[in-house]
ZALOZA-288869 format. One record per residue (C-alpha): x, y, z; residue number from 0. Coordinates in steps of 0.02 Angstrom, whole numbers, plus 32768, in hexadecimal, padded with zeros to 4 digits. Example, Ala and Ser with C-alpha at 12.3 -4.5 7.8 and 13.67 -1.06 7.14 Angstrom:
BEGIN
{px=8267; py=7F1F; pz=8186; num=0}
{px=82AC; py=7FCB; pz=8165; num=1}
***
This chain:
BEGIN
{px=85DB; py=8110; pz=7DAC; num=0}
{px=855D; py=811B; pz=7D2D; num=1}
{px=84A6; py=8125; pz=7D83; num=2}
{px=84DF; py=812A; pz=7E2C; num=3}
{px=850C; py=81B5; pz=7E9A; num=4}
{px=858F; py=81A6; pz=7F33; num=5}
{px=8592; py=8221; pz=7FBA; num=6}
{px=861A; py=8210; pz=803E; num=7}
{px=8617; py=8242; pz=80D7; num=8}
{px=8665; py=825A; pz=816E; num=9}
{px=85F8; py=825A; pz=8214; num=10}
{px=865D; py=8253; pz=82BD; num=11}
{px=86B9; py=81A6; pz=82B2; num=12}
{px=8665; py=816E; pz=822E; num=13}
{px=8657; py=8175; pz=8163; num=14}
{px=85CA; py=8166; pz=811C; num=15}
{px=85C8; py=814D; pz=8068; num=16}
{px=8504; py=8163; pz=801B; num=17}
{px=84F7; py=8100; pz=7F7F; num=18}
{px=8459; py=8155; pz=7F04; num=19}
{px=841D; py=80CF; pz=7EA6; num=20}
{px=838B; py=80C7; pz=7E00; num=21}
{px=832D; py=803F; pz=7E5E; num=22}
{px=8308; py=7FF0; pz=7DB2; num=23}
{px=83AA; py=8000; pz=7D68; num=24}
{px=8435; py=7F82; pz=7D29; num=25}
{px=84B9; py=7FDF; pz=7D38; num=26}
{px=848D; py=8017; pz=7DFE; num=27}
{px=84A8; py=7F5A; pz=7E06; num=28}
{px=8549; py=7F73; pz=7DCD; num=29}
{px=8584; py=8000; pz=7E24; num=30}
{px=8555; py=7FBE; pz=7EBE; num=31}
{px=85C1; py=7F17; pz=7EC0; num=32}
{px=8641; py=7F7C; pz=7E7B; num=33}
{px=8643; py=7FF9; pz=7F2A; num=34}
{px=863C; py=7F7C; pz=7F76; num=35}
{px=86DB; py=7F1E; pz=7F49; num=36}
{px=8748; py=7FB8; pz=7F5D; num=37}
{px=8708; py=8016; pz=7FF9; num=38}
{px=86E9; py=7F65; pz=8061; num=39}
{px=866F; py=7FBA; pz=80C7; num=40}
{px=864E; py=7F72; pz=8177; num=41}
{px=8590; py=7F7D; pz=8170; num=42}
{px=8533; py=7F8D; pz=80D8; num=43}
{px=847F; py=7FD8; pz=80FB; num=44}
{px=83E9; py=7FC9; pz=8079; num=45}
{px=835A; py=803B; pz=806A; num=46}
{px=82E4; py=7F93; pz=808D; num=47}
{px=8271; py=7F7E; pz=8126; num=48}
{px=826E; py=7EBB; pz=8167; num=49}
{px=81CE; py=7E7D; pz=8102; num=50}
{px=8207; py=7EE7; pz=8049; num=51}
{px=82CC; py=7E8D; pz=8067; num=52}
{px=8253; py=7DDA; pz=8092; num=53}
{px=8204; py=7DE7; pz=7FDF; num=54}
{px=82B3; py=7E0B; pz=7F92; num=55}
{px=8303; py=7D8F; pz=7FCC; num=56}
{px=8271; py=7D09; pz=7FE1; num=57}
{px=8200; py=7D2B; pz=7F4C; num=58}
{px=817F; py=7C9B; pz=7FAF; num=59}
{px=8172; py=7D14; pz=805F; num=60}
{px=80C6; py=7D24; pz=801A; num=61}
{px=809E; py=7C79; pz=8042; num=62}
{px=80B9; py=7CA5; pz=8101; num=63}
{px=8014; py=7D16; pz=80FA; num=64}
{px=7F64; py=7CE9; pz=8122; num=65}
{px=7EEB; py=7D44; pz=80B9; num=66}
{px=7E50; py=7D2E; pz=8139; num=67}
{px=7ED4; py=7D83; pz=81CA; num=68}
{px=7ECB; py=7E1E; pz=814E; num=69}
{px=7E0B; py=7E38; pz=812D; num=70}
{px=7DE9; py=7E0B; pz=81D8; num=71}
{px=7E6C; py=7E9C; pz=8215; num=72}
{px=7E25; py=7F0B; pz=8194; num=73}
{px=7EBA; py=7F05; pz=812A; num=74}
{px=7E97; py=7EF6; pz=8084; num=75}
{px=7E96; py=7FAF; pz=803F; num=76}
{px=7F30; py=7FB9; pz=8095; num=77}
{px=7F7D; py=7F1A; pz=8050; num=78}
{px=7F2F; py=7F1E; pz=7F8F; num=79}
{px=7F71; py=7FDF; pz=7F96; num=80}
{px=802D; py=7F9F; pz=7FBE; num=81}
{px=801F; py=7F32; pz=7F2B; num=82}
{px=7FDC; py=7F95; pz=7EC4; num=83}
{px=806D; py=8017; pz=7ECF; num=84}
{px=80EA; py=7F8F; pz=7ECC; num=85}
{px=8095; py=7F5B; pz=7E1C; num=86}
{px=80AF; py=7FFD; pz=7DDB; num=87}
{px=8171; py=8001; pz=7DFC; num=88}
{px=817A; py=7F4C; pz=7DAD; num=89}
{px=8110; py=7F73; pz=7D2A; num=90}
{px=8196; py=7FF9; pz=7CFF; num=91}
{px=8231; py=7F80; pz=7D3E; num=92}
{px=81EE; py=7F13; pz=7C9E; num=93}
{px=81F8; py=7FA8; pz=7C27; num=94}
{px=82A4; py=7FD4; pz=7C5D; num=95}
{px=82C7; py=7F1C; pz=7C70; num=96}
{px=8310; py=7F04; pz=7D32; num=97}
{px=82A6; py=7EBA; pz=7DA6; num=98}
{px=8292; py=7F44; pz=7E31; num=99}
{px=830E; py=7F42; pz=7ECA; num=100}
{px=839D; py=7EE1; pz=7E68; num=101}
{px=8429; py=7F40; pz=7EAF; num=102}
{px=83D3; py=7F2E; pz=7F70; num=103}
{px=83CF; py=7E7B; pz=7F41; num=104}
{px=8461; py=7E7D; pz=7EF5; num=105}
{px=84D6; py=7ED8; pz=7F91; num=106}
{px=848B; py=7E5F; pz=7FFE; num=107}
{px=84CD; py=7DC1; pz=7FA5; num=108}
{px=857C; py=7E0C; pz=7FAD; num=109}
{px=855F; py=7E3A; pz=805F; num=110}
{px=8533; py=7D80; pz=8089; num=111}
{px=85C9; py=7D4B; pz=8018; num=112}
{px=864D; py=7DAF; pz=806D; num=113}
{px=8606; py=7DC0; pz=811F; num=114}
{px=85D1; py=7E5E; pz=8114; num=115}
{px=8553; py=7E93; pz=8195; num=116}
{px=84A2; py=7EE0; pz=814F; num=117}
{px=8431; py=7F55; pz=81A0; num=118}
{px=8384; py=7F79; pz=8163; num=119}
{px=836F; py=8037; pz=8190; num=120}
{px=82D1; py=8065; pz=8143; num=121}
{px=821B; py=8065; pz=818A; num=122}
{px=81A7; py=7FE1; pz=819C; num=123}
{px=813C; py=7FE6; pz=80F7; num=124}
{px=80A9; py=7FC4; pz=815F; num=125}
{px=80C0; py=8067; pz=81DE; num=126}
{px=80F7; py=80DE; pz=8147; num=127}
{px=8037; py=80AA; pz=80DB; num=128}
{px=7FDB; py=80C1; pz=817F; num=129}
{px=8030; py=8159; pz=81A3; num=130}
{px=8010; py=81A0; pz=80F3; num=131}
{px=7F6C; py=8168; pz=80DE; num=132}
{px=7F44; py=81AC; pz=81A0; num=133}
{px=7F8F; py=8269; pz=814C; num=134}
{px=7F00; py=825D; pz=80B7; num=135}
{px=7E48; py=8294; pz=80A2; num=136}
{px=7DD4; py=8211; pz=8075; num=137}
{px=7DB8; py=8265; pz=7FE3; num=138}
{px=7E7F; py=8269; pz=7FC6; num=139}
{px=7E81; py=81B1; pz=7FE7; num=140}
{px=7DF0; py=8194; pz=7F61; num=141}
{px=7E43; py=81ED; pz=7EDC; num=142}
{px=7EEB; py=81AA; pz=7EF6; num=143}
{px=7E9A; py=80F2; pz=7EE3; num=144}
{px=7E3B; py=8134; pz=7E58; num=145}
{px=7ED3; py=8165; pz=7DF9; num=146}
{px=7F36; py=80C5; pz=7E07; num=147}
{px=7E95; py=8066; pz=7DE7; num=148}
{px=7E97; py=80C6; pz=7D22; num=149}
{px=7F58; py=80AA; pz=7D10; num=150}
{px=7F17; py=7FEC; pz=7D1A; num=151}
{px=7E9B; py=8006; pz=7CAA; num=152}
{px=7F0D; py=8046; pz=7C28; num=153}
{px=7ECE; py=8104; pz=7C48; num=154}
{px=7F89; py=8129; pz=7C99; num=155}
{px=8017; py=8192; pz=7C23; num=156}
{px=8082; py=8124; pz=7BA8; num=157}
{px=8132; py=8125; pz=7BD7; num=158}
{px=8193; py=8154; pz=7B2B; num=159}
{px=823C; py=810F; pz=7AF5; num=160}
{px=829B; py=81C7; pz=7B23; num=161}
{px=8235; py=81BD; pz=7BDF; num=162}
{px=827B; py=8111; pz=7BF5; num=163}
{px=8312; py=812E; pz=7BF1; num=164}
{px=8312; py=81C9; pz=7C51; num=165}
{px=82C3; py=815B; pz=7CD0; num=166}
{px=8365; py=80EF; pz=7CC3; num=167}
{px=83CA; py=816C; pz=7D16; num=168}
{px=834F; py=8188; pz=7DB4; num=169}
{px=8305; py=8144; pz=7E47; num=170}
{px=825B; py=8119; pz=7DE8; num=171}
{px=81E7; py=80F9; pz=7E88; num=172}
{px=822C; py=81AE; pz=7EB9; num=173}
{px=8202; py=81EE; pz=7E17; num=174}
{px=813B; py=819D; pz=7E27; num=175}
{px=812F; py=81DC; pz=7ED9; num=176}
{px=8162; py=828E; pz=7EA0; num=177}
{px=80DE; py=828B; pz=7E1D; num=178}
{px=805D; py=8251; pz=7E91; num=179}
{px=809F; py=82D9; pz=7F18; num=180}
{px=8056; py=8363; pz=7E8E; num=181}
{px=7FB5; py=832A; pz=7EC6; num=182}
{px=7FBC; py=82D3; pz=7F68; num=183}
{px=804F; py=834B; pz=7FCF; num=184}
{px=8022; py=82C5; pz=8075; num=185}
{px=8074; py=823A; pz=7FFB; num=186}
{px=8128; py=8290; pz=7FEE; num=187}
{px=812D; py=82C3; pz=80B3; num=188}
{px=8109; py=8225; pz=80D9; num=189}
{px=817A; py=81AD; pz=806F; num=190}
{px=81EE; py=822B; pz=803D; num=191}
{px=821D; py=829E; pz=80BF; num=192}
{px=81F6; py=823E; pz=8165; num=193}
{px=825B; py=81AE; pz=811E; num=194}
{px=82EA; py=8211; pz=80E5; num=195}
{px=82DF; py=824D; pz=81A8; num=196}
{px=82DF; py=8192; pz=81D4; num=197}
{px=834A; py=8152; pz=8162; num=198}
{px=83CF; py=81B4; pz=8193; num=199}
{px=83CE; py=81AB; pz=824C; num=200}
{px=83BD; py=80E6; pz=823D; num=201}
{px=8467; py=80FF; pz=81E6; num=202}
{px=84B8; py=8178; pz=8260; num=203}
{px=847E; py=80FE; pz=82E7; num=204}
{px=84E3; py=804F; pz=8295; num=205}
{px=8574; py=8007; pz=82E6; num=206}
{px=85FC; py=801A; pz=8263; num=207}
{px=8697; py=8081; pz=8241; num=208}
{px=8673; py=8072; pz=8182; num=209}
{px=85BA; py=806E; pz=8139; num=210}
{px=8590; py=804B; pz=8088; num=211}
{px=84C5; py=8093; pz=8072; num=212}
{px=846A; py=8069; pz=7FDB; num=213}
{px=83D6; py=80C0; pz=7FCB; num=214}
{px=8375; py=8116; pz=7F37; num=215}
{px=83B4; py=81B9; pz=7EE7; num=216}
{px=8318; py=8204; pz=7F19; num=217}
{px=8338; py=81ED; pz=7FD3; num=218}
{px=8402; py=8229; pz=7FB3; num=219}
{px=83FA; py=82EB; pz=7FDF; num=220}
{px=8382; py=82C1; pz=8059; num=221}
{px=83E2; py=8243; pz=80C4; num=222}
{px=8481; py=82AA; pz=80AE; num=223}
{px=8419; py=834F; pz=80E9; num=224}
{px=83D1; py=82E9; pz=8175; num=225}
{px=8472; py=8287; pz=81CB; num=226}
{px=848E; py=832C; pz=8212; num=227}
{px=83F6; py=8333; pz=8271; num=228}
{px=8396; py=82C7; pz=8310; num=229}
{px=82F4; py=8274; pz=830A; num=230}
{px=8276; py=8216; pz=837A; num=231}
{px=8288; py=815E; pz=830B; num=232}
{px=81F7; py=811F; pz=838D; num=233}
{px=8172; py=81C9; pz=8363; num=234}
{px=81B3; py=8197; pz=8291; num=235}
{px=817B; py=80E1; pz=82B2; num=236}
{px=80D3; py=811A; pz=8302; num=237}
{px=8022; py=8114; pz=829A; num=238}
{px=7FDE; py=81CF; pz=82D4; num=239}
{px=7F39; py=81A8; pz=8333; num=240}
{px=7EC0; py=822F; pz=82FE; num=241}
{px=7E15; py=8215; pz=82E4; num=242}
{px=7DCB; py=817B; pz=82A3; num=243}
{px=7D3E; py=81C1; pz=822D; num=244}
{px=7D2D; py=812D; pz=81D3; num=245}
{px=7CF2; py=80FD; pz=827C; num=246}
{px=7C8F; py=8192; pz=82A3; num=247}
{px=7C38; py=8173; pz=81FA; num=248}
{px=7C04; py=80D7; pz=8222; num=249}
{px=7BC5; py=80ED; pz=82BD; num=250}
{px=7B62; py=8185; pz=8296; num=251}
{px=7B22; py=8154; pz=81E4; num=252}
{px=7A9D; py=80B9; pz=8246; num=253}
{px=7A8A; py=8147; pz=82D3; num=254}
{px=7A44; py=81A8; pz=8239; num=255}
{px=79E7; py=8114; pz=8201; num=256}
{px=79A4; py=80E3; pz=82AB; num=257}
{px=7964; py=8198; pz=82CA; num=258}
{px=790F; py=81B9; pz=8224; num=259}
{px=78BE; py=8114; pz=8238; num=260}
{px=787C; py=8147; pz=82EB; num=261}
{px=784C; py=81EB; pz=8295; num=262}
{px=77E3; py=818B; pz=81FC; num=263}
{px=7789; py=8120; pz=8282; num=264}
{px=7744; py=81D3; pz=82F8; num=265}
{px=771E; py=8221; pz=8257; num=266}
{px=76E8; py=81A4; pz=81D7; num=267}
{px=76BC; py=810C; pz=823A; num=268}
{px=76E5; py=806C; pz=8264; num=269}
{px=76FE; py=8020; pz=81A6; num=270}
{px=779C; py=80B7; pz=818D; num=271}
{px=7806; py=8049; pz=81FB; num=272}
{px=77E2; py=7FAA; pz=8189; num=273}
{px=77F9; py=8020; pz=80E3; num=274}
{px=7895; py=8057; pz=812B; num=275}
{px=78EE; py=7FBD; pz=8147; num=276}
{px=78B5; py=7F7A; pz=8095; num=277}
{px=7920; py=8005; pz=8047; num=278}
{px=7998; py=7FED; pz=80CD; num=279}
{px=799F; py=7F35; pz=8091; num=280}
{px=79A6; py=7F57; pz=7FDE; num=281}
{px=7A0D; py=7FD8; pz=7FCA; num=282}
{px=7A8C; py=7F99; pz=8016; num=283}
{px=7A6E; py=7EEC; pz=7FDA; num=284}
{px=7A6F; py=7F21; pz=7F20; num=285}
{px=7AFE; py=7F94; pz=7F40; num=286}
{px=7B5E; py=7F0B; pz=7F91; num=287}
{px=7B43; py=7E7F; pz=7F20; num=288}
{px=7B6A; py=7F02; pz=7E81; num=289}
{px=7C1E; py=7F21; pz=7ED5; num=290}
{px=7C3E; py=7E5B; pz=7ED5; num=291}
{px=7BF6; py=7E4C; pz=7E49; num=292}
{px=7C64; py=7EDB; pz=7DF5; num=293}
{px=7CF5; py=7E6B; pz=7E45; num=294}
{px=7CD2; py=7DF2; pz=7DF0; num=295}
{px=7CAC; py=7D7C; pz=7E8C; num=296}
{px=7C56; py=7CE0; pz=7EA3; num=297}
{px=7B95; py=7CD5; pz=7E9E; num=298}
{px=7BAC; py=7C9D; pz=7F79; num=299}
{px=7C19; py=7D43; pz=7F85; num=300}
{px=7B9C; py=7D98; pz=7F27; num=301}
{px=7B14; py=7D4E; pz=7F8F; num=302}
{px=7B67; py=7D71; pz=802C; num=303}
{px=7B88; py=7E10; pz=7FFF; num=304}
{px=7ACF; py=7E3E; pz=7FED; num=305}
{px=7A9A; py=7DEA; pz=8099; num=306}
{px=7B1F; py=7E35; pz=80FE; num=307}
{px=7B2D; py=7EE1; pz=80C0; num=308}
{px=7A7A; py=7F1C; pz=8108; num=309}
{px=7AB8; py=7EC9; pz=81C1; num=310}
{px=7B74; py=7F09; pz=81C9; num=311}
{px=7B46; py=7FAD; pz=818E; num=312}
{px=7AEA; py=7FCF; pz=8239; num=313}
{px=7B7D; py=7F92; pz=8291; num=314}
{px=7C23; py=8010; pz=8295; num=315}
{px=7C93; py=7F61; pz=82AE; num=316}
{px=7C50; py=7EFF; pz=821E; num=317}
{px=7C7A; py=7F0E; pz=815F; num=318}
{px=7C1A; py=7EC8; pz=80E3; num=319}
{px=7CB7; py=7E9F; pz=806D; num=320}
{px=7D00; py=7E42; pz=8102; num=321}
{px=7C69; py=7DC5; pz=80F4; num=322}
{px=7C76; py=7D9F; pz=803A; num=323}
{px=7D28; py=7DA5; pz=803B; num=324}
{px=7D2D; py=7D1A; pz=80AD; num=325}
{px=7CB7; py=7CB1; pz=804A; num=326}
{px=7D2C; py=7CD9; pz=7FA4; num=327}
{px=7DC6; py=7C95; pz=8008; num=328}
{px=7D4C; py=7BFB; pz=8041; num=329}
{px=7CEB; py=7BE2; pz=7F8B; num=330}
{px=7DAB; py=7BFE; pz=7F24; num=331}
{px=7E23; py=7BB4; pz=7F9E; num=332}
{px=7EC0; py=7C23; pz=7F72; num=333}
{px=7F58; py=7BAF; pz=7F32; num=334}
{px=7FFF; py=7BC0; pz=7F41; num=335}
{px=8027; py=7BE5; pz=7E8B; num=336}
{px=7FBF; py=7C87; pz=7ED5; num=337}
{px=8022; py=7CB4; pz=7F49; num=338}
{px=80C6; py=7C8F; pz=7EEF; num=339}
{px=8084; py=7D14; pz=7E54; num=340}
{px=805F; py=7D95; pz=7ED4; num=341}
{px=8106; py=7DE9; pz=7E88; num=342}
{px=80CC; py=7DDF; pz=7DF9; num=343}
{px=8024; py=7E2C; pz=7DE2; num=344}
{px=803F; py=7EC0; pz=7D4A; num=345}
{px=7F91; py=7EE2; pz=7D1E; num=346}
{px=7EE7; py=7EF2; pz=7D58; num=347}
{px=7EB2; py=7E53; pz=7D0B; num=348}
{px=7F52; py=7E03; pz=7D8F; num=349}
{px=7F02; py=7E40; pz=7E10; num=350}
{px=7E4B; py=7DD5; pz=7DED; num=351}
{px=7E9B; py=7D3A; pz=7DB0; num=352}
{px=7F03; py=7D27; pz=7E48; num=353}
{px=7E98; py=7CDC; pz=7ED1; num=354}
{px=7EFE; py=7D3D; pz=7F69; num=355}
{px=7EF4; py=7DD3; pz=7F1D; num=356}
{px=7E3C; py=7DCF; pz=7EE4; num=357}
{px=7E0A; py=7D98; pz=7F97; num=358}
{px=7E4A; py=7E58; pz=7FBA; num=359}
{px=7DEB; py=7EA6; pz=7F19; num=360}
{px=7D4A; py=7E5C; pz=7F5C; num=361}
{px=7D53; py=7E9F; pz=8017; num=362}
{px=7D8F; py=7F45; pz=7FCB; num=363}
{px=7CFA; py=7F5C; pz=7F54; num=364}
{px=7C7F; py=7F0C; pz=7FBA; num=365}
{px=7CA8; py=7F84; pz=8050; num=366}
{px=7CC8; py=8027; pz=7FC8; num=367}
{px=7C04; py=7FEF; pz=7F91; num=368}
{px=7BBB; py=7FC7; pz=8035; num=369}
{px=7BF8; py=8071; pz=8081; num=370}
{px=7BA3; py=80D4; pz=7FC9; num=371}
{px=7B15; py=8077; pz=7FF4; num=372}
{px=7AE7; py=80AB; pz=80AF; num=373}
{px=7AF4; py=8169; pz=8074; num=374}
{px=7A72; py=813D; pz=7FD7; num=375}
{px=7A0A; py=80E8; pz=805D; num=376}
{px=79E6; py=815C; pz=80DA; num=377}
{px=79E8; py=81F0; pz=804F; num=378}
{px=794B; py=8185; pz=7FFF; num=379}
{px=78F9; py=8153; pz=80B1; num=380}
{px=7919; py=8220; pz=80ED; num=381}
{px=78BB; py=8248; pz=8054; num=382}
{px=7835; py=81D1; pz=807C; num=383}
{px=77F7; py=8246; pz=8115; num=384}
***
């Protein structure tokens, strides 16, 4: 084998053989039909959670989703973050010219072919972003965005000819999530080690005498290291609760505003209440309006932007982006050609021509203005006393 790495193993009445695979490269591909021809495994299990092995297989999956579900669930950072990591590992696919997951795709058409049962064994995408995201500061989260927001604007490292072909010969999203771990240690526990923990007891767990794994050569030592030990699957698959201070922040932030307004009135009169809700107003209306604007929406999500911000910034359950994301979706009706390019969105410029994905650029900067906003506001109406 050439870029993969087999591991066999023996585990009670089973053998396990753990395939490491370059998750971009051609000849993974190759390696992987070829184990699978001569060991005839009786399960073959792929490092794939249901909805990543859906967009494999069914490149349209997108068209299942309804974009005002996710900005009325508050989705959007979560989604528009998913794809913009997936962009970066196609964006690198090109450059070493596989399409990203070949050999996953790949082992499953030969499992169809020959009857070969498949078992997904890794984590719900979904659960492992929450629970990552749920490990970081906000600050953390802010600086993380920040980051893959320059790589898109061209600020992010050139990959030379030499690089690229190191790259060739390893699991590539391993080797982006180990650069980003420098920085970020919350984004290796979380999609490194818990999944090798998860990964491998999935495996342990499959009814088969024989199991062919094929997971990424990141994940290999781990796995291995891990078959030998027990975990709680359910506690893995949980989001940890903690404390909402997103929420806490919005509820105290019109508390603030409430109480310095009281404040203005006892001290200054009457006519500080009705100073203090013009700033109110117009801070956040300008603020608002600036983020659509900045995302390049339409003038109706730029006006509702502006006349919503002031109102849902009072209320911890409201977001402003939510509002003139919903009037984007309504004023640019997203197409299916949107949806069927959502695999295909390499650049920053992707990401505002395609309606589906814009919808989620405009709730994001909306809400990442609104929230600026209601701190400049009651800084300005504090120093108003």
């Amino acid at each position: 084998m050439q870029n993969a790495v087999l591991e066999r193993i023996k585990l009670k009445d089973k053998e396990i053989l753990l395939l490491g695979t370059a998750h971009v490269s051609e000849e993974s591909v190759r390696d992987v039909l070829n184990l699978i021809e001569k060991e005839k495994p009786d399960c073959i299990a792929l490092e794939l959670d249901e909805a990543r092995f859906q967009q494999l297989v069914n490149e349209k999956a997108w068209l299942r989703m309804n974009i005002l579900d996710v900005v009325r669930k508050g989705k959007a950072y979560l989604l528009l973050f998913n794809m913009l990591l997936a962009s970066m590992q196609r964006k690198i696919g090109k450059e070493l010219g596989i399409k990203p997951g070949s050999e996953m795709l790949s082992a499953a058409k030969v499992a169809r072919e020959k009857n070969i049962p498949i078992a997904l064994v890794d984590r719900d995408i979904n659960i492992t972003m929450k629970r990552m995201l749920a490990s970081m500061s906000s600050l953390e989260k802010l600086k993380l965005f920040s980051q893959i927001l320059l790589y898109y604007f061209g600020f992010g490292k050139e990959i030379s000819a030499s690089e690229i072909e190191k790259l060739k010969r390893k699991d590539v999203l391993s080797v982006v999530i180990k650069e980003l771990a420098k920085e970020f240690p919350a984004i290796k526990k979380v999609l490194v080690d818990e999944r090798d923990l998860y990964i491998a007891n999935k495996i342990k767990r499959l009814k088969a005498k024989k199991i062919l794994a094929v997971i990424g050569a990141g994940h290999l030592e781990g796995v291995k290291k891990n078959l030998e030990k027990s975990a709680n699957i359910k506690e893995l698959e949980t989001t940890p609760a903690g404390r909402n201070y997103a929420l806490i922040f919005k509820t105290a932030l019109p508390l603030i505003f409430i109480l310095l307004v009281v404040l203005g009135v006892i001290v200054k009169g009457a006519t500080f209440a009705f100073e203090a809700f013009f700033v109110w107003f117009l801070v956040n209306g300008v603020f608002s309006a600036v983020g659509a604007m900045l995302a390049r929406a339409h003038w109706k999500s730029v006006l509702a932007a502006f006349l919503s911000s002031p109102l849902t910034s009072l209320h911890p359950m409201l977001a402003a982006g939510w509002f003139a994301a919903l009037v984007e979706a309504k004023t640019r009706p997203i197409r299916v050609m949107d949806m069927e390019t959502l695999n295909s969105l390499d650049s920053l410029s992707d990401f505002y021509k395609n309606r589906f994905a814009h919808v989620l650029v405009v709730a994001a900067m909306v809400n990442a203005a609104s929230t600026i906003a209601t701190f400049v506001a009651i800084y300005i109406i504090a120093s108003m006393l």
